[in-house]
C-alpha positions, 0 to 999 in steps of 0.5 A: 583111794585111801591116802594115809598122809601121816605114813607117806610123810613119815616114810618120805622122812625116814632116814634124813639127817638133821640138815635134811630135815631143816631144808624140808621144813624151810622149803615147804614154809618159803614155798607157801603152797597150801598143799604142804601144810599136811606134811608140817602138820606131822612133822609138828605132831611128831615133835610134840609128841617127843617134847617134854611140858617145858619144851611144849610150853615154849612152843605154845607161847611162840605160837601164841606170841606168833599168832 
């Protein structure tokens, strides 16, 4: 079987608003199952890929000072 996880998140994604996108996230970090750590992975893809240097940056240096 062949599963595209990027597409199937994508697509489970499409059409939320912002709210709907928060309650997605905050859902899948307080529930803390590993098996959602596909779909942060590419809600975070995604929001690298439409961020700026700056805004990378500060991404980095949140990360970082999280880590």
């Amino acid at each position: 079987m062949d599963l595209d996880i990027r597409r199937a998140v994508l697509h489970n994604l499409s059409g939320n608003n912002k709210q709907q996108l928060q309650d997605t996230v905050v859902d899948a970090i307080q529930d803390g199952q590993e098996k959602m750590l596909p779909g942060l992975g590419v809600i975070f893809e995604v929001l690298w890929n439409k961020s700026d240097n700056t805004f990378r940056d500060q991404m980095l240096t949140r990360l970082e000072q999280g880590i």
